[in-house]
C-alpha positions in Angstrom: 0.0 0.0 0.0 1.1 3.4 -1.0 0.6 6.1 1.8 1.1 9.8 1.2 2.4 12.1 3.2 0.6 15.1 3.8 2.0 16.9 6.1 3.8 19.9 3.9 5.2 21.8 6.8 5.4 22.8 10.7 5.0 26.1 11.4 5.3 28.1 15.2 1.8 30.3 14.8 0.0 32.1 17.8 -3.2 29.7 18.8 -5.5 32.6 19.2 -4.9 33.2 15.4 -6.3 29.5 14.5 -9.7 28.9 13.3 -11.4 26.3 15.1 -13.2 24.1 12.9 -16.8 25.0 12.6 -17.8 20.9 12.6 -15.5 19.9 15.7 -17.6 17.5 17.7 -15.4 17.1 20.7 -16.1 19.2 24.2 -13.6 19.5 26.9 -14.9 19.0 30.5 -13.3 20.8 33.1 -11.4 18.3 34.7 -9.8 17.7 31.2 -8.7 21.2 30.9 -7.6 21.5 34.2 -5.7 18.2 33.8 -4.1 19.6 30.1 -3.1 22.7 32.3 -1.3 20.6 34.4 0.5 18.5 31.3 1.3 21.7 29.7 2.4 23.8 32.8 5.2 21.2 34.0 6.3 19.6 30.3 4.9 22.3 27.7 4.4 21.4 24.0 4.9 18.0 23.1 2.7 17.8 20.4 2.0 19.2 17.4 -1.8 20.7 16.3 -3.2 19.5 13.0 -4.6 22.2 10.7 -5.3 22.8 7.1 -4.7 26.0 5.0 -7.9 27.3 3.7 -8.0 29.9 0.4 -7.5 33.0 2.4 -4.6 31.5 4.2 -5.7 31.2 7.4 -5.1 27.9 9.2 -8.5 25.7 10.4 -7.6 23.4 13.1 -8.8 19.4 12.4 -6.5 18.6 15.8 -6.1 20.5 19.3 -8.9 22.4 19.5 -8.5 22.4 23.6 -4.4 23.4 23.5 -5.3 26.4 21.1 -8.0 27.2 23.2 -6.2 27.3 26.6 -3.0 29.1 25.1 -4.1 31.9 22.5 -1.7 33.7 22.8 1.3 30.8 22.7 3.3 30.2 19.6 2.3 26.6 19.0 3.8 23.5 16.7 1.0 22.9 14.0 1.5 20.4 11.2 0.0 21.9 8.1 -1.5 19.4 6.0 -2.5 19.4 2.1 -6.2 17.9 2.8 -9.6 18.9 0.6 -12.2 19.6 3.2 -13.8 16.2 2.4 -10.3 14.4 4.1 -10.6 17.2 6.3 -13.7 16.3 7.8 -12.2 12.4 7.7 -9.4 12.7 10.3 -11.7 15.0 12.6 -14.2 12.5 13.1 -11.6 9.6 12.8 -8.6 10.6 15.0 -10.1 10.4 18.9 -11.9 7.7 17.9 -9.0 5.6 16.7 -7.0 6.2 19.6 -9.4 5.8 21.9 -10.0 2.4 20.5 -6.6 1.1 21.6 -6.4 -0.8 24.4 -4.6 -0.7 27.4 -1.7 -3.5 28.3 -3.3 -2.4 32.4 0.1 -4.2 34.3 2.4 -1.9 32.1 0.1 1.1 32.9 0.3 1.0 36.4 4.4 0.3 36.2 4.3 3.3 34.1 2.4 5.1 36.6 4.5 4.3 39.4 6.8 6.3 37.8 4.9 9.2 36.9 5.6 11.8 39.1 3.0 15.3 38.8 2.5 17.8 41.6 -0.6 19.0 39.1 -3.7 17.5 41.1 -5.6 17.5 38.5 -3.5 15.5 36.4 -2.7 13.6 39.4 -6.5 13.2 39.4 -6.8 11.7 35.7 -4.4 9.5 36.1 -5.4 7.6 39.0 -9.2 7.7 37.2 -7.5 6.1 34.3 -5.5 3.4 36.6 -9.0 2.7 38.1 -10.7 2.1 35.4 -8.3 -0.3 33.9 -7.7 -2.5 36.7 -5.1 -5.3 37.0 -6.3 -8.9 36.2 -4.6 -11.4 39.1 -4.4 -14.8 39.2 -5.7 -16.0 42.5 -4.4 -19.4 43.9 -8.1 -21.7 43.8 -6.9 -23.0 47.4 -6.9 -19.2 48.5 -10.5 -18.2 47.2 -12.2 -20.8 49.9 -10.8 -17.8 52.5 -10.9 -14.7 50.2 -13.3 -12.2 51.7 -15.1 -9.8 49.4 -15.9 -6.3 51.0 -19.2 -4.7 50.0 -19.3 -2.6 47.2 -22.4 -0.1 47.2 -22.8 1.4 44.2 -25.3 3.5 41.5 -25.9 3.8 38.1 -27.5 6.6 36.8 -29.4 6.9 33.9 -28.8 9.8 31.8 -30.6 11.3 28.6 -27.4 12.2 27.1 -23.4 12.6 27.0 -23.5 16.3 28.1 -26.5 15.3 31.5 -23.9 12.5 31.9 -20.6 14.5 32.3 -22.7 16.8 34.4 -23.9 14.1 36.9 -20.4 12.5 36.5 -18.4 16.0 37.6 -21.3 16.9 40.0 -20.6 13.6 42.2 -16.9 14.0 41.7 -17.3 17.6 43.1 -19.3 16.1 46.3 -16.0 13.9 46.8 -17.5 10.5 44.9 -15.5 7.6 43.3 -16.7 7.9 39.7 -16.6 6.2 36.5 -18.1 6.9 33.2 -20.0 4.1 31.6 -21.4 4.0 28.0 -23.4 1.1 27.0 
């Protein structure tokens, strides 16, 4: 298979100066920009936005809608690519998507995160969701389970109308000091 490339060049631009994409689907809770605060404030950039050059030449983002949004006024990395608005529109409803369909390898997450070391709570915060939510698998010995006690485990599902009521109801508990996770069936 032939792939192009079609990134023709990176270029340092202020973030303010970015067009959003008017079809950008993605919203950012709070504890996600507070979190991206966090990433950015102790490392910086370490990624690069994805944008497109439209006839006027002004660049419309497809990628990094929140780290333009949360820096204006930073010079940031964006990868300008040669896409029609038809590919475009592709890798903004495609790129989330595919990576969050990867999987997590949960042993090697939590031996990375042993060594992750952030004095951001809120990133702090995110990352011990994510370790919670990918639990590691252990092999019990069958001679062992005749004795193993299971605490009780209370807990409540809540029904919501849709994905905006849910991160609502999801950041209201977490505000009230609840053990939360975010379920879509």
């Amino acid at each position: 298979m032939q792939i192009r490339d079609r990134i023709t060049e990176l270029r340092r631009v202020r973030a303010g100066s970015l067009r959003p994409h008017p079809r950008n689907w993605r919203t950012h809770p709070p504890a996600q920009q507070a979190a991206l605060r966090g990433i950015l404030a102790e490392v910086g950039f370490a990624d690069a936005l994805l944008a497109r050059e439209l006839p006027d030449g002004s660049l419309e983002l497809i990628d990094g809608h929140l780290r333009a949004e949360l820096t204006p006024d930073a010079l940031v990395p964006v990868l300008v690519l040669d896409v029609t608005e038809d590919e475009a529109l592709k890798l903004l409803a495609a790129l989330d998507p595919l990576s969050a369909a990867a999987e997590t390898d949960a042993a090697m997450f939590k031996s990375l995160l042993a060594d992750v070391h952030t004095e951001s709570e809120a990133l702090a915060t995110l990352l011990a969701d994510l370790a919670e939510q990918n639990p590691v698998a252990t092999e019990l010995d069958e001679s062992a389970t005749d004795d193993l006690a299971v605490p009780p485990s209370y807990q409540v599902v809540v029904q919501c109308d849709d994905e905006d009521q849910q991160r609502e109801v999801y950041e209201r508990l977490r505000g009230e000091g609840f053990k939360c996770r975010v379920l879509s069936l």
